[in-house]
Backbone of each chain as nested JSON, in Angstrom:
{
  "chains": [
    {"id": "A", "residues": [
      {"number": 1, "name": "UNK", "atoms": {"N": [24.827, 47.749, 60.286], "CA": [26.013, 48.334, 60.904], "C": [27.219, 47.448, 60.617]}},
      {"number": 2, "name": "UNK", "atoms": {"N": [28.198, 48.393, 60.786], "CA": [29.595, 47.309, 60.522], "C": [30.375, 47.2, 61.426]}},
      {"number": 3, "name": "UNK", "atoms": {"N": [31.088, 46.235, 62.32], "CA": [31.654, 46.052, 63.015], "C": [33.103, 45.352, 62.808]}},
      {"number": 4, "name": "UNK", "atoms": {"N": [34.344, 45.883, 63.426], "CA": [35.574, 45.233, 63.332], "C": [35.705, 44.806, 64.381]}},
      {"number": 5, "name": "UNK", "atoms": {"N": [35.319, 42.82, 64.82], "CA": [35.348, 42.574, 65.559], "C": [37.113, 42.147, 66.11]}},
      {"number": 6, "name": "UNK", "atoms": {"N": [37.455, 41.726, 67.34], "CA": [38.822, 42.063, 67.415], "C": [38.921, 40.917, 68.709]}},
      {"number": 7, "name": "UNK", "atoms": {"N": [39.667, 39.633, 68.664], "CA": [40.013, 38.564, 69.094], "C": [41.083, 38.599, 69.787]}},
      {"number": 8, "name": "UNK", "atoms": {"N": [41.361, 38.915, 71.044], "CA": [42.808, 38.517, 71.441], "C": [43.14, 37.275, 72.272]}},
      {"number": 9, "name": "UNK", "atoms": {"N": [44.37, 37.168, 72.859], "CA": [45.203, 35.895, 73.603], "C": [44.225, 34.813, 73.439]}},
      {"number": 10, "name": "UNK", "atoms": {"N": [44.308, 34.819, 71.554], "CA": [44.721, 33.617, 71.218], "C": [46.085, 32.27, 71.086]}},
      {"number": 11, "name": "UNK", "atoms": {"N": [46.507, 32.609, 72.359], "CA": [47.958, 31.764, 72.1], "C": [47.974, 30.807, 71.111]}},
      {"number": 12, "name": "UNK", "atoms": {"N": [48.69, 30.767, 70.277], "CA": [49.132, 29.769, 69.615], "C": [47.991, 29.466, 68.09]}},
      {"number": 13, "name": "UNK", "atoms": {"N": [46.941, 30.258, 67.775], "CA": [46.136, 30.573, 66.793], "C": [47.017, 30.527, 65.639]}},
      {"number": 14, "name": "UNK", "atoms": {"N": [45.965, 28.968, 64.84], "CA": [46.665, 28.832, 63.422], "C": [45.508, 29.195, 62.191]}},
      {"number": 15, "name": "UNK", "atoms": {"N": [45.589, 29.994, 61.307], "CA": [44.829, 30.321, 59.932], "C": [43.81, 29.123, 59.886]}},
      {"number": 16, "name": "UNK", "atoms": {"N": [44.865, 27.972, 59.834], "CA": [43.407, 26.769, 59.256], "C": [42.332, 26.901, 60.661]}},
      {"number": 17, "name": "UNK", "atoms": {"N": [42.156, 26.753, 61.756], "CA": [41.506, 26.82, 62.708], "C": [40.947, 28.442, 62.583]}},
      {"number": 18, "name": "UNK", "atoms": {"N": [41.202, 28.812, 62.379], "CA": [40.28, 30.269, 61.945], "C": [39.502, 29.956, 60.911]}},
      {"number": 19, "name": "UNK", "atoms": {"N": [40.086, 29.162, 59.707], "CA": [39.008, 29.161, 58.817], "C": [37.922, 28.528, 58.834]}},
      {"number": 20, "name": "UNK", "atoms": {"N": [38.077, 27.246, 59.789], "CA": [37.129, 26.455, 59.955], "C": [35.931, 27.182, 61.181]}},
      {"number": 21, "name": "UNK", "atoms": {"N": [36.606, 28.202, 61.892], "CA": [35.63, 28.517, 62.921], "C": [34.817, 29.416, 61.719]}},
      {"number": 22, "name": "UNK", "atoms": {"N": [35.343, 30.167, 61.085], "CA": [34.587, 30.907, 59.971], "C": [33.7, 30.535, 59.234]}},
      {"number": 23, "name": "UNK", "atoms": {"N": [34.012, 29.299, 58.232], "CA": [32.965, 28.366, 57.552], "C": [31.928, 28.373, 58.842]}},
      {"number": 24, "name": "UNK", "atoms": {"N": [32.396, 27.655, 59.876], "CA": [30.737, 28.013, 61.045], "C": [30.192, 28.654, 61.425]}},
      {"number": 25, "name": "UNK", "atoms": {"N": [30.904, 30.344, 61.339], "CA": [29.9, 31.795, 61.087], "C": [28.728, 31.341, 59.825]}},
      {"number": 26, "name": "UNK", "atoms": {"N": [29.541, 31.362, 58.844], "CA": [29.249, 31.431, 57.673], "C": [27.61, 30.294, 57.205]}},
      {"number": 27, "name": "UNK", "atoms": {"N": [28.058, 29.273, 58.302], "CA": [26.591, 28.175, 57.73], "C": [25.457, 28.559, 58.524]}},
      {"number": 28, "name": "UNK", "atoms": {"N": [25.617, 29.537, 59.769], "CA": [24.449, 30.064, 60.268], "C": [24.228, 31.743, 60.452]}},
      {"number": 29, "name": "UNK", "atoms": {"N": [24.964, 32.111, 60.131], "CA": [24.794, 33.799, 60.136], "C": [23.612, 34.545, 58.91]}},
      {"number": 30, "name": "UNK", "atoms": {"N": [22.841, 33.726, 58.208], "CA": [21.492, 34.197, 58.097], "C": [20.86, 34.473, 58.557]}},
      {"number": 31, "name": "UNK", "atoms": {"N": [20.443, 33.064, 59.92], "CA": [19.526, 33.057, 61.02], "C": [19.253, 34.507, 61.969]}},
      {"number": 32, "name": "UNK", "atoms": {"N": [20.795, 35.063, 61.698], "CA": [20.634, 36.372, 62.614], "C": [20.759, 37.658, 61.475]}},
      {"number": 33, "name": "UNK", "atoms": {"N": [20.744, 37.368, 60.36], "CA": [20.848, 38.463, 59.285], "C": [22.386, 39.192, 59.564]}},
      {"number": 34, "name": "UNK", "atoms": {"N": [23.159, 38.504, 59.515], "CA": [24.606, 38.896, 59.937], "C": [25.749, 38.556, 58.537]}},
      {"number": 35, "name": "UNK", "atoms": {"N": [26.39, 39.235, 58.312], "CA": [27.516, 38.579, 57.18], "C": [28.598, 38.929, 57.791]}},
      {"number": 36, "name": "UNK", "atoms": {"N": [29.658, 37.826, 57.654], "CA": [31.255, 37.956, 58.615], "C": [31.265, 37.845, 56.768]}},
      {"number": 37, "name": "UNK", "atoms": {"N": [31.897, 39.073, 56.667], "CA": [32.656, 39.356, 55.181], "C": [34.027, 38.81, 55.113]}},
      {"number": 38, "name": "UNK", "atoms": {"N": [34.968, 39.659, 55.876], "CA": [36.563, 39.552, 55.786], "C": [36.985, 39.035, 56.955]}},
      {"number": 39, "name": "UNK", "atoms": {"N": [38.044, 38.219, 57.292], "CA": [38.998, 38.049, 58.737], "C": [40.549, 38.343, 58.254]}},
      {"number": 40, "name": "UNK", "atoms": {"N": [41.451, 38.519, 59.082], "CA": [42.18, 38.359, 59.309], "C": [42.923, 37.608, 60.771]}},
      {"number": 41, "name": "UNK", "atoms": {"N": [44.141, 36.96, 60.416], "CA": [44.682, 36.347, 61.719], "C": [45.869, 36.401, 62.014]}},
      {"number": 42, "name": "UNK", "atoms": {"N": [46.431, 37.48, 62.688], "CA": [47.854, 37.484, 63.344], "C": [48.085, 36.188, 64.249]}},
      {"number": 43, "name": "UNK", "atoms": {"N": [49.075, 35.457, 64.026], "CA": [48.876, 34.271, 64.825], "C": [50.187, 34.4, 65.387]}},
      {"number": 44, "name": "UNK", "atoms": {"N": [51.332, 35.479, 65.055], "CA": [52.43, 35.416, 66.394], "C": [51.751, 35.861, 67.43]}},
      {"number": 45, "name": "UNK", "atoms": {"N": [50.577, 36.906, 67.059], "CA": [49.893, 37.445, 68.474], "C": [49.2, 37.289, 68.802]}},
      {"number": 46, "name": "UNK", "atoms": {"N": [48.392, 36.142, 68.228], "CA": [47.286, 35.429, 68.992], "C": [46.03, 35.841, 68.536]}},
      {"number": 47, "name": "UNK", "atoms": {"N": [45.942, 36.882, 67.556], "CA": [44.369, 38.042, 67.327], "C": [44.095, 37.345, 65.683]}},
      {"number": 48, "name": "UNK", "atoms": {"N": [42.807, 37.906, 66.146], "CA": [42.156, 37.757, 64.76], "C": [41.059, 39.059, 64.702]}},
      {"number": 49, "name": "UNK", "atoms": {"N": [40.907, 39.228, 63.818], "CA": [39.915, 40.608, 63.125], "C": [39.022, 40.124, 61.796]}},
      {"number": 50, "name": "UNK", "atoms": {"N": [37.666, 40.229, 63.172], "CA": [37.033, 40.077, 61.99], "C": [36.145, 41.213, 61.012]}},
      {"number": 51, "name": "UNK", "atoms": {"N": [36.0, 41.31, 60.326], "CA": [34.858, 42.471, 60.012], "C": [33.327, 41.63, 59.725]}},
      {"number": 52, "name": "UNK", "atoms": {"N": [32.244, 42.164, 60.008], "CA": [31.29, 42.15, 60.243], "C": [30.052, 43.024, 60.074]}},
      {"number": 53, "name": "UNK", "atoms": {"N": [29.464, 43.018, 59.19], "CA": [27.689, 43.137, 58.547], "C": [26.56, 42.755, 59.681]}},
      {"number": 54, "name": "UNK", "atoms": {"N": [26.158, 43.686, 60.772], "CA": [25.142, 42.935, 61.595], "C": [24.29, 43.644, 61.964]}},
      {"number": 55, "name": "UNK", "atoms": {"N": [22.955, 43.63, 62.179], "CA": [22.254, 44.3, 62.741], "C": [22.97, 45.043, 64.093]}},
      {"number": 56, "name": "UNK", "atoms": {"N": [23.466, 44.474, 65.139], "CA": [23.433, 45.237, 66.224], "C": [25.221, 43.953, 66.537]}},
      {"number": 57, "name": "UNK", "atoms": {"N": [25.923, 44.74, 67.585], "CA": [27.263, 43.856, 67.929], "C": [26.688, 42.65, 68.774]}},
      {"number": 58, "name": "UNK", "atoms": {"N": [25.577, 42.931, 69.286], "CA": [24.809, 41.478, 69.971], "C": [24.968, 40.431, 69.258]}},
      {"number": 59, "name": "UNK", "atoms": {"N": [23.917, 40.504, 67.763], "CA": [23.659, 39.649, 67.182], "C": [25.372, 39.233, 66.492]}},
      {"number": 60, "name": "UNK", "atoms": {"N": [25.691, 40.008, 66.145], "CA": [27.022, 39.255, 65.588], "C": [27.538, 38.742, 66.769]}},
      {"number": 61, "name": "UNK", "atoms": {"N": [27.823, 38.605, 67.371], "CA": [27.903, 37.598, 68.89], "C": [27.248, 36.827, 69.114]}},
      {"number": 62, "name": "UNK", "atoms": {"N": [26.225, 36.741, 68.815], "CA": [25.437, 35.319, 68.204], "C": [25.607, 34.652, 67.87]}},
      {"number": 63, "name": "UNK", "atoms": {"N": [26.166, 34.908, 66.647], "CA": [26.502, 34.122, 65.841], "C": [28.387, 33.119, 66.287]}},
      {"number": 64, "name": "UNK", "atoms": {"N": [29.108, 34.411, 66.427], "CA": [30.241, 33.297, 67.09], "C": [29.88, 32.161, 67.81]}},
      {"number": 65, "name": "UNK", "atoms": {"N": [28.565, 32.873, 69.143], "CA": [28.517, 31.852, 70.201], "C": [27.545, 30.533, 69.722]}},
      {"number": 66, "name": "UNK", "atoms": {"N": [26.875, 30.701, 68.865], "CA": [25.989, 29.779, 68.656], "C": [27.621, 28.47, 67.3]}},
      {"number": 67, "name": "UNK", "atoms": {"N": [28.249, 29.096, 67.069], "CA": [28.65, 28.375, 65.443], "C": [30.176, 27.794, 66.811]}},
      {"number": 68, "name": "UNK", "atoms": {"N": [30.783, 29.086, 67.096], "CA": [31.828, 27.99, 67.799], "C": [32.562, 27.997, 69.553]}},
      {"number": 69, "name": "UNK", "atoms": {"N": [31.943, 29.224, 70.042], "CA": [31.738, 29.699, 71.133], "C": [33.048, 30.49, 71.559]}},
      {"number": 70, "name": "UNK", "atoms": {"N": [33.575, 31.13, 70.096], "CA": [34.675, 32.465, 70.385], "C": [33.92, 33.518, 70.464]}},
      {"number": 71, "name": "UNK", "atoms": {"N": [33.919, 34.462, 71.271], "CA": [33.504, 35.233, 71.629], "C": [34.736, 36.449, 71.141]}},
      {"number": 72, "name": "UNK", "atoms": {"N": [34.739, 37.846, 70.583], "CA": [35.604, 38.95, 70.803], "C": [35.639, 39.656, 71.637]}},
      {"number": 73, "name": "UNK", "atoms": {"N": [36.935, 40.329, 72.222], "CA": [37.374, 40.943, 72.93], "C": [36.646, 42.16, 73.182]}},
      {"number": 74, "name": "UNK", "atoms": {"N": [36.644, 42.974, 71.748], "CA": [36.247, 44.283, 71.454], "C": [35.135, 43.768, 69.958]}},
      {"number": 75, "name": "UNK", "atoms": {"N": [34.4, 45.135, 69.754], "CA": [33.675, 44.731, 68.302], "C": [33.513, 46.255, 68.378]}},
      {"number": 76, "name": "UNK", "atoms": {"N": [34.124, 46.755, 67.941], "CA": [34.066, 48.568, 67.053], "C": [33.032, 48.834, 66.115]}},
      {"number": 77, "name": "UNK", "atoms": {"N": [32.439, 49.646, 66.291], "CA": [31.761, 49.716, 65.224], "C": [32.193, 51.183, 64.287]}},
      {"number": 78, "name": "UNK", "atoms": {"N": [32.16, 51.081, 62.883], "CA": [33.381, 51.348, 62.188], "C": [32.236, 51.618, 60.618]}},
      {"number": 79, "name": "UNK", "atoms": {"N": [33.419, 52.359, 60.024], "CA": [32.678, 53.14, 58.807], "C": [33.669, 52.64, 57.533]}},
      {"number": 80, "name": "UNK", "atoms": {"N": [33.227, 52.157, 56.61], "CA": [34.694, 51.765, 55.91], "C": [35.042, 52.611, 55.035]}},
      {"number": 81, "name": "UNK", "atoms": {"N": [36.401, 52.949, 54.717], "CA": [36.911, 54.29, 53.842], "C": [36.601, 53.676, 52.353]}},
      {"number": 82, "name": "UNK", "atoms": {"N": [36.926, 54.61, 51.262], "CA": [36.332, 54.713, 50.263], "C": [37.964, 54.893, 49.429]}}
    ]},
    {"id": "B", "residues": [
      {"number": 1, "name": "UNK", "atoms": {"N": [54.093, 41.626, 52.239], "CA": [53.492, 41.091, 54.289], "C": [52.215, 41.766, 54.095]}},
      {"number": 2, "name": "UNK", "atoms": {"N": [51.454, 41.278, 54.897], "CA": [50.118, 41.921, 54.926], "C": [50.049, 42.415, 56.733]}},
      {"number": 3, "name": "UNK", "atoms": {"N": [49.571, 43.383, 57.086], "CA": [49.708, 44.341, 57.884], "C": [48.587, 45.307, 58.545]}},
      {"number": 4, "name": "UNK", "atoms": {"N": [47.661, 44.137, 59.747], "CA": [46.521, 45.553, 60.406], "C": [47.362, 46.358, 61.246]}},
      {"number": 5, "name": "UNK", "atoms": {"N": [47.271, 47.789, 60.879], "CA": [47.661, 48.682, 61.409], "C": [46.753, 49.724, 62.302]}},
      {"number": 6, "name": "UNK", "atoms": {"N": [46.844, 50.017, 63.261], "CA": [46.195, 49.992, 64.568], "C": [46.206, 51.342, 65.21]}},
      {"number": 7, "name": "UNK", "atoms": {"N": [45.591, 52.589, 64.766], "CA": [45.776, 53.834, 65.433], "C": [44.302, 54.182, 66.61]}},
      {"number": 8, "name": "UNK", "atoms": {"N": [45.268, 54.781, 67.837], "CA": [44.564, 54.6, 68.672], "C": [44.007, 56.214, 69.346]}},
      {"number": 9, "name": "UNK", "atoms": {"N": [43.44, 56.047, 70.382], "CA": [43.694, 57.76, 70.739], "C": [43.013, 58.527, 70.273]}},
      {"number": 10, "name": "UNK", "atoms": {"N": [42.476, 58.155, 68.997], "CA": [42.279, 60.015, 68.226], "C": [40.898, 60.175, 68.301]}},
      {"number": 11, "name": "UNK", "atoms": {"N": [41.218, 60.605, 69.74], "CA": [39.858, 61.338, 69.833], "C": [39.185, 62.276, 68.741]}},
      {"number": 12, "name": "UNK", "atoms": {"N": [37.285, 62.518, 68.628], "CA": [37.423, 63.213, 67.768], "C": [37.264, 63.018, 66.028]}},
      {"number": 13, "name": "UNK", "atoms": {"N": [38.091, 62.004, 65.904], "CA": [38.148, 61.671, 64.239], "C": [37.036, 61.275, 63.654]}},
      {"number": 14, "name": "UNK", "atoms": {"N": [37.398, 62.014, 62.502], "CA": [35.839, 61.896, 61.549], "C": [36.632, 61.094, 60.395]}},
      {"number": 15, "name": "UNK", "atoms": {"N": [35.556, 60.449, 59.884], "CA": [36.145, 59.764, 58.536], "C": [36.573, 60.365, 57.472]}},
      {"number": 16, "name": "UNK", "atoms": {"N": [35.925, 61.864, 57.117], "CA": [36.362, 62.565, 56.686], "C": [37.982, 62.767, 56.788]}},
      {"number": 17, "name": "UNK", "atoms": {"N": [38.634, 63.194, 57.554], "CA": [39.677, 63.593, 57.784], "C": [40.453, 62.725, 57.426]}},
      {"number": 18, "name": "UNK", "atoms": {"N": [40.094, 61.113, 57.809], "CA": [41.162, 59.647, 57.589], "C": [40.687, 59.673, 55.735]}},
      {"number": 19, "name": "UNK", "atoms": {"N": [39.617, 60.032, 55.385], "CA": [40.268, 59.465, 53.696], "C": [41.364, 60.881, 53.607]}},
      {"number": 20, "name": "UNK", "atoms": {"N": [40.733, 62.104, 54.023], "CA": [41.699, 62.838, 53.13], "C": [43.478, 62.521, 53.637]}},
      {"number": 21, "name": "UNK", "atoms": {"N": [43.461, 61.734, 54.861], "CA": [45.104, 61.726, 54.982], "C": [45.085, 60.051, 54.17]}},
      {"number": 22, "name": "UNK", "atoms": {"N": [44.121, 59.404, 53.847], "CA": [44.419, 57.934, 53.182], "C": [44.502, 58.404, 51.823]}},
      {"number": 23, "name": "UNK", "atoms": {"N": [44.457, 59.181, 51.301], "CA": [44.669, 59.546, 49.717], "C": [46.46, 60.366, 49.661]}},
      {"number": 24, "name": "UNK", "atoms": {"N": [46.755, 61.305, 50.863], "CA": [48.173, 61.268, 50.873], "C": [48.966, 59.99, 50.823]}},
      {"number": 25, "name": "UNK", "atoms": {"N": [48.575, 59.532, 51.515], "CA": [49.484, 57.239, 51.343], "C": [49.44, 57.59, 50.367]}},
      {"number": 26, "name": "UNK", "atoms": {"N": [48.078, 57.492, 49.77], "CA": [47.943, 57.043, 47.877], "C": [48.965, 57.492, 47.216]}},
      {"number": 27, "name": "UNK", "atoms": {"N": [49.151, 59.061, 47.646], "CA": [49.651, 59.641, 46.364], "C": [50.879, 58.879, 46.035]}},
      {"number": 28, "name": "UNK", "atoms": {"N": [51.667, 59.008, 47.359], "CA": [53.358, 58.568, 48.084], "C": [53.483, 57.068, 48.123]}},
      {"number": 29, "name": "UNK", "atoms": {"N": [52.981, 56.314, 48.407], "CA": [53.362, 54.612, 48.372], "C": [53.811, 53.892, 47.346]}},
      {"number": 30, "name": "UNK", "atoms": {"N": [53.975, 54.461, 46.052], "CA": [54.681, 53.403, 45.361], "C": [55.896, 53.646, 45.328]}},
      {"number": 31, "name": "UNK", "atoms": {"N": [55.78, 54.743, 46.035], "CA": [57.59, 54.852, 45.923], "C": [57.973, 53.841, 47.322]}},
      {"number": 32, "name": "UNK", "atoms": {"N": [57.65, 53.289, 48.059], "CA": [57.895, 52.358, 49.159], "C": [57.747, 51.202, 49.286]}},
      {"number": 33, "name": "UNK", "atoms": {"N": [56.808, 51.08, 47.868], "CA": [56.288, 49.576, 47.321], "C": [55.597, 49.362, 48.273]}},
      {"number": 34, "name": "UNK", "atoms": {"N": [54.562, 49.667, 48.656], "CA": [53.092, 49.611, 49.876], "C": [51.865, 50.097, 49.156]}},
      {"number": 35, "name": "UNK", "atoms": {"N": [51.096, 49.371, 49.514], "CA": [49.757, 49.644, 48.953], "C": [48.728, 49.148, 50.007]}},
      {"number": 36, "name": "UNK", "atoms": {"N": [48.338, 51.025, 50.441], "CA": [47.302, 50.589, 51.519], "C": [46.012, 50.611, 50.858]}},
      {"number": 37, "name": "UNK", "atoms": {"N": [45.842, 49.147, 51.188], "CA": [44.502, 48.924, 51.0], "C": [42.837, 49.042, 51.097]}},
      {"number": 38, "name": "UNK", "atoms": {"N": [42.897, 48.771, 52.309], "CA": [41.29, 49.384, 53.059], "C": [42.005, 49.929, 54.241]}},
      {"number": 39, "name": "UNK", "atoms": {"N": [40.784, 50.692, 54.557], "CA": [40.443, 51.204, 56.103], "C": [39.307, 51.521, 56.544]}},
      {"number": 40, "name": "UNK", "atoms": {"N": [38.927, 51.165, 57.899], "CA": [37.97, 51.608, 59.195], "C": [38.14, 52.253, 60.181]}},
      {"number": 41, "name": "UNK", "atoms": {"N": [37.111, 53.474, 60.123], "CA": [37.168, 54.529, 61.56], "C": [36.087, 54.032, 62.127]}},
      {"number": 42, "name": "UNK", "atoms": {"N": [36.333, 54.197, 63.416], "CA": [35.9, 53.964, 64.515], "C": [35.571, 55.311, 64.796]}},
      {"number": 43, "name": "UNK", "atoms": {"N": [34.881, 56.005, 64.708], "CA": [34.911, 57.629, 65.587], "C": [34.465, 57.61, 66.637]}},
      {"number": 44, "name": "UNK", "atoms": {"N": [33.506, 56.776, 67.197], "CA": [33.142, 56.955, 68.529], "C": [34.232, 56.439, 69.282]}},
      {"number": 45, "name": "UNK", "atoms": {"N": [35.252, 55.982, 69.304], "CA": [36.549, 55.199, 70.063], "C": [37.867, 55.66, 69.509]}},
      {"number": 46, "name": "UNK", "atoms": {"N": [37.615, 57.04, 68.568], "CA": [38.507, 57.458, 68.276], "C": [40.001, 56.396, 67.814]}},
      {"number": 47, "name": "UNK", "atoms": {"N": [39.308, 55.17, 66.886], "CA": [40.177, 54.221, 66.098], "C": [40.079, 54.302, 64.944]}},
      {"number": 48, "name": "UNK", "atoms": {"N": [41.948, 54.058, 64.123], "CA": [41.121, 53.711, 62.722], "C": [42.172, 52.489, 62.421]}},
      {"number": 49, "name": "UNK", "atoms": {"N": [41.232, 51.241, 61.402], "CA": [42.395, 50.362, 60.822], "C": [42.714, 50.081, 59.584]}},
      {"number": 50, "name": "UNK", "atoms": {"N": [43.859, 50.05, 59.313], "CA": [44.606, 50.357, 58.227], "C": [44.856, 48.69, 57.576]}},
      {"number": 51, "name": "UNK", "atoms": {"N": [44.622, 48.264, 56.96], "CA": [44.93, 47.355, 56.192], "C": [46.395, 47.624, 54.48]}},
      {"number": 52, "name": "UNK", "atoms": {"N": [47.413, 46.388, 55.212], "CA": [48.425, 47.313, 54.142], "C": [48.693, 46.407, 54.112]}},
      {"number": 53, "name": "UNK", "atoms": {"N": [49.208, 46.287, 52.414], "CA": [50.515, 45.355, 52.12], "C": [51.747, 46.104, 52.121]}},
      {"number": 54, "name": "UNK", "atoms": {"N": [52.583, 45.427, 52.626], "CA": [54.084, 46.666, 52.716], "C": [55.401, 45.336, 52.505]}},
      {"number": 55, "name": "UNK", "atoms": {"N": [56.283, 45.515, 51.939], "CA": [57.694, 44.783, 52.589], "C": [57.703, 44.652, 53.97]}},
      {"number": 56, "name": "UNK", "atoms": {"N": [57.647, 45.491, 54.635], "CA": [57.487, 45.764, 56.092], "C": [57.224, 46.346, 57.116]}},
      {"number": 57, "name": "UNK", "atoms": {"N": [56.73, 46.185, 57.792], "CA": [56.021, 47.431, 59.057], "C": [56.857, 48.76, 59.09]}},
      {"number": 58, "name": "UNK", "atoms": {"N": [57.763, 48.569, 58.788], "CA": [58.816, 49.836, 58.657], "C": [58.259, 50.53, 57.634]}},
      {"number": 59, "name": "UNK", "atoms": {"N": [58.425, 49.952, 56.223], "CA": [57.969, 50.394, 54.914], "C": [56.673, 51.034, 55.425]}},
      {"number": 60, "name": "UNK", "atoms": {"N": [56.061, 50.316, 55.656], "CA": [54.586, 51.17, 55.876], "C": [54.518, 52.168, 56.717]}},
      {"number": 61, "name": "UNK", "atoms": {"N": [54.797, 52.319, 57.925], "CA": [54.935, 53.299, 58.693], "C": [55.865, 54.801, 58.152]}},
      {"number": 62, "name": "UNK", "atoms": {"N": [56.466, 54.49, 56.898], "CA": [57.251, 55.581, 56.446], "C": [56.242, 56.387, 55.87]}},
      {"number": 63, "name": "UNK", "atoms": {"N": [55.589, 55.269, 55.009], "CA": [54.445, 55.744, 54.396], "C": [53.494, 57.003, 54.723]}},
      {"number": 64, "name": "UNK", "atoms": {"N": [53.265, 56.683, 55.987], "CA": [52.242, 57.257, 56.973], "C": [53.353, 58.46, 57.268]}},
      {"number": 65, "name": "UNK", "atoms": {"N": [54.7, 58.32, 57.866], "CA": [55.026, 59.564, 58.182], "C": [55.169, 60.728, 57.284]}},
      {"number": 66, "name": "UNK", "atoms": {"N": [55.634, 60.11, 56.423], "CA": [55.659, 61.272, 54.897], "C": [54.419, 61.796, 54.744]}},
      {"number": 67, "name": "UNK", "atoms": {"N": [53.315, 60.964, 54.79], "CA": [51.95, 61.76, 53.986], "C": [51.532, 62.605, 55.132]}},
      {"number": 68, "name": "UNK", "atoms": {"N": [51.615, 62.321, 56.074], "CA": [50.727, 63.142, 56.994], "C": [50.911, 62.986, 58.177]}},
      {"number": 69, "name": "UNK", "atoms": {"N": [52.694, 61.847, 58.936], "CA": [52.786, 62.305, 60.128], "C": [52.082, 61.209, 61.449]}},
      {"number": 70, "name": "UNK", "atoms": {"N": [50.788, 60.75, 60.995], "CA": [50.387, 59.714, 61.852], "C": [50.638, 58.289, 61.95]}},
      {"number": 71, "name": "UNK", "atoms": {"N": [51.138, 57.783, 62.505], "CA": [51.787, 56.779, 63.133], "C": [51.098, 55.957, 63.853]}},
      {"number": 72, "name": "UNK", "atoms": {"N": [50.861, 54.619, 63.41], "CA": [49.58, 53.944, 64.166], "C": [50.731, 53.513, 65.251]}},
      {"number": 73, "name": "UNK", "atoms": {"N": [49.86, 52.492, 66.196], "CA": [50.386, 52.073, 67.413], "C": [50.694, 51.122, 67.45]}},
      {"number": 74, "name": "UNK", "atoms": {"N": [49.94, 50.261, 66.557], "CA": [49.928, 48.836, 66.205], "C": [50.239, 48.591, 65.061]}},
      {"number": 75, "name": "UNK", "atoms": {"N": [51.082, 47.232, 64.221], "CA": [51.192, 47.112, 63.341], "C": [51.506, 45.641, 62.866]}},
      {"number": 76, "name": "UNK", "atoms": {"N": [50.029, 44.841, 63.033], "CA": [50.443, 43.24, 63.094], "C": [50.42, 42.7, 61.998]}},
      {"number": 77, "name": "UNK", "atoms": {"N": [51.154, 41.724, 61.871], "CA": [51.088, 40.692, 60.815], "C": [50.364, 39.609, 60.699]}},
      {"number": 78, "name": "UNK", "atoms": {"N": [49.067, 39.991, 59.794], "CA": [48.115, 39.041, 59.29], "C": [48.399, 38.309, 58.017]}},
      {"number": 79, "name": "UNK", "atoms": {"N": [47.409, 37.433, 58.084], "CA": [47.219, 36.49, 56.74], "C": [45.585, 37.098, 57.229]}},
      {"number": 80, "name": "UNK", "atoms": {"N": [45.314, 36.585, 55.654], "CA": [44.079, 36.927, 55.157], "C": [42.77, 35.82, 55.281]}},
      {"number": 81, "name": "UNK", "atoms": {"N": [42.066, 35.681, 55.687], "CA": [41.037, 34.731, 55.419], "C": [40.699, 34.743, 53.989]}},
      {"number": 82, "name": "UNK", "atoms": {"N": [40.078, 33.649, 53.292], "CA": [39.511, 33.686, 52.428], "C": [37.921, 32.95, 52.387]}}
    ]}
  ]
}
């Protein structure tokens, strides 16, 4: 399944600190058979969007909480256009 | 600028319906210098997100009104993970 996970009141959220929480999806999201493919990070507004490859929106929540303990707001689950 | 764009509400929506109004963008966006990129429906939450490069949230949103009228709600300014 695919999920657009969706981060808010992040006050003050900078790109490099997104990327590094990402690299820590990224070194354990096997364990749960999960791939964080794409992010994005609005950082006047605090959000980040991630998209997400996961068995179930649990397990991709797993994985945030185990790598850096951000948790999302929302996690949609979503069909991607063509 | 790079640009998640954020439509909310639509109850109902099938993915179907969002490519055939994401191929109107297609046709119309270079005349606005925008190029929407990806998108995700949500149908059970009646969301879809629009990923765009545009000059500006304006630019893009013209985009959308010309082809087909829908007007997201949201329209933030991301940077991209890599």
């Amino acid at each position: 399944m695919l999920f657009m996970d969706v981060h808010e009141n992040l006050t003050g959220v900078k790109a490099a600190d997104v990327a590094e929480a990402h690299q820590k999806d990224l070194a354990i999201q096997d364990q749960y058979g999960v791939d964080y493919r794409q992010y994005w990070v609005d950082e006047a507004g605090g959000r980040v969007f991630c998209l997400v490859e996961a068995p179930s929106a649990e397990a991709a929540a797993a994985v945030h909480k185990e790598a850096h303990g951000l948790l999302p707001d929302h996690a949609y689950p979503v069909t991607e256009g063509v």
